[in-house]
C-alpha positions as CSV (number, residue, x, y, z in Angstrom):
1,X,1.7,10.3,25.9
2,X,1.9,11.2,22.3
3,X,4.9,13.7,21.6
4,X,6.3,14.7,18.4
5,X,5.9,12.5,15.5
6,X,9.1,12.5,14.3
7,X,10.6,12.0,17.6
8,X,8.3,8.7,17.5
9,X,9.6,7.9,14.4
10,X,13.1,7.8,15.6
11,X,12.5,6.0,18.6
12,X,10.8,3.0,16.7
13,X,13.8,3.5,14.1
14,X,16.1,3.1,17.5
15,X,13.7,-0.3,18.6
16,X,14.3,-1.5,15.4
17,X,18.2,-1.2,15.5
18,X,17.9,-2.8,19.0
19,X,15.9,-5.9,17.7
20,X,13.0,-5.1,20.1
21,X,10.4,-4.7,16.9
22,X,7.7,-5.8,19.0
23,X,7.8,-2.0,21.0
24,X,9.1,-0.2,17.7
25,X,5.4,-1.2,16.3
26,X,4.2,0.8,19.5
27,X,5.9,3.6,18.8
28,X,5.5,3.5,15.0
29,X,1.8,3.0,15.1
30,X,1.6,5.7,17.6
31,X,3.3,7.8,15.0
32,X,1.2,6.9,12.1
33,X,-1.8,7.6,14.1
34,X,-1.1,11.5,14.0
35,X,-0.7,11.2,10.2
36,X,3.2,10.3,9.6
37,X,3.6,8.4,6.4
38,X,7.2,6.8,7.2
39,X,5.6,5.3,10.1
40,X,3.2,4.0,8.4
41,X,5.1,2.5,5.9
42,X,7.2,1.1,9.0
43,X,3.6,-0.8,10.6
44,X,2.8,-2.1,6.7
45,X,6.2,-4.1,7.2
46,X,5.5,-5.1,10.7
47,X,2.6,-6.5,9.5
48,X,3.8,-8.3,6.6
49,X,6.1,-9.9,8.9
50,X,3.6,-10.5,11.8
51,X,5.1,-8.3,14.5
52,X,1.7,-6.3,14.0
53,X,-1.6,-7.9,14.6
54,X,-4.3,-7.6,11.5
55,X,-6.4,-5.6,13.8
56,X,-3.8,-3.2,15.0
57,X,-3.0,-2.3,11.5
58,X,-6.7,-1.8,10.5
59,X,-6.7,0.5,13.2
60,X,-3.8,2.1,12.1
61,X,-4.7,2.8,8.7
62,X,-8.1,4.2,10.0
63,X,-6.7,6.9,12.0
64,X,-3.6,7.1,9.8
65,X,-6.4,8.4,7.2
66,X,-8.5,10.2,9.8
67,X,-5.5,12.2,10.6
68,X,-4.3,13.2,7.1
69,X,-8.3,14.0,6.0
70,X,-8.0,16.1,9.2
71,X,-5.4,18.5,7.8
72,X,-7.1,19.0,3.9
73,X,-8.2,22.6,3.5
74,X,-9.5,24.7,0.6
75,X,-6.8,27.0,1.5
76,X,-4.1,24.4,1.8
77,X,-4.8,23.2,-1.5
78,X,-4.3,26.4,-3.3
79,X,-1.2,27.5,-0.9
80,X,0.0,24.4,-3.0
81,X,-1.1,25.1,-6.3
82,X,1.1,28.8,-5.4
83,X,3.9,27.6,-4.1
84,X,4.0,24.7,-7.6
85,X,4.0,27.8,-9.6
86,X,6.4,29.5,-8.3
87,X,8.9,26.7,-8.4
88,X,7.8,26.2,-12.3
């Protein structure tokens, strides 16, 4: 079951405000997996405070990166080199 990201987010973000950090690592690795950054700034601190093993967060980052190299395109590249000059 992966779901929306976000919605993973929040439901670590809800573990978290319920003390159970142990399952807010679940869902925020789960999150970080499909390329969400706030997540994986969330298992960074889980691991710095040992509620997320040194192999689960290897893991995470590899597929954290997988996902974002996943989404680079040519054409998403200069979509953004557009849309920063029209804001300029």
């Amino acid at each position: 079951m992966m779901g929306h990201v976000g919605a993973r987010h929040n439901l670590g973000c809800a573990e978290v405000g319920n003390r159970n950090f142990q399952r807010a690592m679940k869902h925020f690795m789960i999150a970080a997996r499909c390329g969400y950054k706030d997540s994986l700034d969330a298992v960074k601190q889980g691991f710095r405070h040992e509620d997320v093993t040194k192999e689960d967060f290897e893991k995470t980052l590899r597929d954290y990166k997988a996902a974002c190299d996943e989404t680079k395109s040519e054409q998403r590249d200069q979509a953004a080199v557009i849309i920063a000059r029209e804001r300029e």
